[in-house]
N, C-alpha and C positions, 0 to 999 in steps of 0.2 A: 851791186854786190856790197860787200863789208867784208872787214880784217878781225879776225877775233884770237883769243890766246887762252889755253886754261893752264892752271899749273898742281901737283897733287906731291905733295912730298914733306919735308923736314921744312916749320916753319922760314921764308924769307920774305923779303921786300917784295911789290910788285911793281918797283919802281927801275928796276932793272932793266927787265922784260918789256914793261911799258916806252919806258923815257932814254934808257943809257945806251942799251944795245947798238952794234953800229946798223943796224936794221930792224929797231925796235917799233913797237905799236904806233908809235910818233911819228915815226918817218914813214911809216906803211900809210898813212894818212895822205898824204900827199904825193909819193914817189913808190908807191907798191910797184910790184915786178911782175906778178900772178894775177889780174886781175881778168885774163881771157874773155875779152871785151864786155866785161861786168861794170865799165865808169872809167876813168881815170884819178877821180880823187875820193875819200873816207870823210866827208867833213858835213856831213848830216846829225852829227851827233856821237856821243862816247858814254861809256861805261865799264865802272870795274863794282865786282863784287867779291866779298873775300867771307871767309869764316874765322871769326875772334873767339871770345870767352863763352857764347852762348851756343844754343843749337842751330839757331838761324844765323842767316849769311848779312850784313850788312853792306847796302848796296849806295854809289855814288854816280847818278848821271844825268848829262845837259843836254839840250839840244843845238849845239853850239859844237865847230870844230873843236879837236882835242888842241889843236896848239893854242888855241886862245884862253884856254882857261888857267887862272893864276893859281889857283888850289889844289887842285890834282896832283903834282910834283909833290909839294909839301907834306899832305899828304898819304901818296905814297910812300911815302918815304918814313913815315912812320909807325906802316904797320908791316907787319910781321905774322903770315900766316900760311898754315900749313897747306891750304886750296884757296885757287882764285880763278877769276873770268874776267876778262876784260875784252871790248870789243868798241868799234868805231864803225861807222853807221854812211855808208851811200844810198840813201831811198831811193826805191824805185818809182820811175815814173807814174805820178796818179794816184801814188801812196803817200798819207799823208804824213806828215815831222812832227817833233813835238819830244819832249821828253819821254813817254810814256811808247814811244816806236823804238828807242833803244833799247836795246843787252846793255848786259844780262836783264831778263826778267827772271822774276823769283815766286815762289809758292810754299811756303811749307822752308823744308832745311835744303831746297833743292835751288840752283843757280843753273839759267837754259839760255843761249844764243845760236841764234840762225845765220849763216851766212851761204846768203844763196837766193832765189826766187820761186814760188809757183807759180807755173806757167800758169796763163788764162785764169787769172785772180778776179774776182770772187768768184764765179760762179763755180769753177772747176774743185773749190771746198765747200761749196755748199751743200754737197749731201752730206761729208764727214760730219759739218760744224753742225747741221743741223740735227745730231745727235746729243750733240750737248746739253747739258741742262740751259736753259733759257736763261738764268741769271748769268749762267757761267759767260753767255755773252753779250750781255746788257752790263756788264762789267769787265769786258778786255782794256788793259790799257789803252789798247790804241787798235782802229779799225783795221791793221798788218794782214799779210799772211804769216810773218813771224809769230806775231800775238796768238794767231788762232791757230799754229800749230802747236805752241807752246801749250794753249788751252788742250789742245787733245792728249800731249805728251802727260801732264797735270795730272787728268783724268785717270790714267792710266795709271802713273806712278801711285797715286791714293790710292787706289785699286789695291796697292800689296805687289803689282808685276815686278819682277826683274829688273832694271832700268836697260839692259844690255837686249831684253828682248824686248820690252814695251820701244826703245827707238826703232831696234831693226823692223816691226810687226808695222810701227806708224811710216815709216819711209815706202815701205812696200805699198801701204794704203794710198799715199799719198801720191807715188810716182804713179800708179793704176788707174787714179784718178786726173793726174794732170802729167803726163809723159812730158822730160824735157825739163826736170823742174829741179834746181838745182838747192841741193840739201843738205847744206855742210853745219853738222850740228855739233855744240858743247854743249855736256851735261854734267855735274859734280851735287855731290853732298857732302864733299868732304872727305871720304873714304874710296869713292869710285869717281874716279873719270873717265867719259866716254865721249867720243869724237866719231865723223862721220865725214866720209870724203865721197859725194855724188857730183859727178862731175864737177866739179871743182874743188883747189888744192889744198891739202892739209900735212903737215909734216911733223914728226915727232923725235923729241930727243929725249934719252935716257942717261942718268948720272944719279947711280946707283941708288937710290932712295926714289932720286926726284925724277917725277916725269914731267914733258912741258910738250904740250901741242900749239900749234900754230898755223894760222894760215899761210904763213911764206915764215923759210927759217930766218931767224934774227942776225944770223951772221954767217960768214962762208967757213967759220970750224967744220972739221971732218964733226959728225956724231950725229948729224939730222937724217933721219931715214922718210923719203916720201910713202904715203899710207898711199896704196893701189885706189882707184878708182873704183865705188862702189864694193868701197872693206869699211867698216867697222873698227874701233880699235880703243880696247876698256884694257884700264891700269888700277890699277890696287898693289898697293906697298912697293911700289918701284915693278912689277913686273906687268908684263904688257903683250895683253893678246890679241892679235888681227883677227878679223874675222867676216866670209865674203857676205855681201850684201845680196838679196834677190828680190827682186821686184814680183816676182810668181810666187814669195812664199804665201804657203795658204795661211790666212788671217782669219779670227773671228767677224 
């Protein structure tokens, strides 16, 4: 499995969240508490993506554990932004590493991470994926099931979809296709963030502007509320809607 974090509110650091927290990205690396038998360590690789001055998101990541790396802190610590993603990377077995396997991956002004697996990989996507345009995946970053859900999510969002129904519509495809397959997704542009709690855990704090999802909360403050198992849950301007997931809904 992997740890990942979005955040959508009044510009700040993402260094906080990441590095300072007494349960922050960093130490979910090594000493996570939620991982229900997903690995015991995060050290496959890391990534944050934020939104600055442009419409696209600028993105920073290694394949290398996050405590090793000497620049990330730095920085973090010196941007200042209103949406961010960041996530830390346990490959699964047989899948291969590499910079281009880590979250966020990006398209467009959108930032996506997966934490979670599909069961019975590759073949169990091989119908979805092989709807794809053919370039679309003669050019994944990396041969994932993350990568090639993201490719379907992609497709979808260009499309014009909703991003609150384009994930709910692709989970449904997805678990149909490979039951058992665990699908905890961040999605942001900047103005929407959207999270995804399929059997495994995802939790959410509110402070009045700012929203911050997570995969395990960053500290034992009262204010985290756990997102239900198979809900949904999209924020725009500090307000925040759950909403159930179903694997029967009817899809194109």
């Amino acid at each position: 499995m992997c740890r990942h974090l979005g955040y959508l509110g009044p510009p700040r650091s993402p260094a906080e969240p990441v590095f300072d927290a007494p349960h922050s990205l960093l130490r979910q690396t090594y000493v996570p508490r939620d991982m229900r038998g997903g690995g015991v360590v995060n050290a496959d690789g890391f990534g944050l993506g934020w939104f600055g001055d442009g419409p696209e998101p600028v993105r920073y990541r290694r394949p290398v554990p996050l405590w090793s790396d000497q620049d990330l802190p730095r920085l973090a610590r010196s941007v200042h932004s209103g949406a961010f993603v960041a996530a830390v990377r346990n490959g699964t077995t047989g899948m291969p590493s590499g910079e281009g396997a880590c979250a966020p991956f990006t398209g467009g002004r959108w930032l996506f991470s997966h934490n979670g697996t599909v069961r019975g990989w590759p073949d169990s996507l091989a119908t979805l994926a092989g709807k794809l345009p053919v370039t679309d995946l003669m050019t994944l970053e990396a041969p994932t099931d993350s990568a090639v859900l993201w490719a379907l999510l992609r497709e979808r969002l260009e499309a014009g979809e909703d991003p609150v129904g384009a994930v709910a519509d692709l989970i449904a495809k997805v678990e149909r296709a490979a039951p058992g397959s665990r699908l905890n997704f961040l999605l942001t542009d900047g103005t929407v963030l959207v999270g995804t709690a399929w059997t495994h855990a995802l939790s959410v704090r509110v402070e009045g502007e700012a929203v911050l999802f997570a995969s395990e909360p960053l500290d034992d403050a009262p204010g985290w509320s756990e997102v239900p198992d198979r809900h949904l849950v999209a924020a725009r301007h500090g307000a925040v809607e759950v909403i159930p997931l179903n694997a029967d809904r009817s899809v194109p």
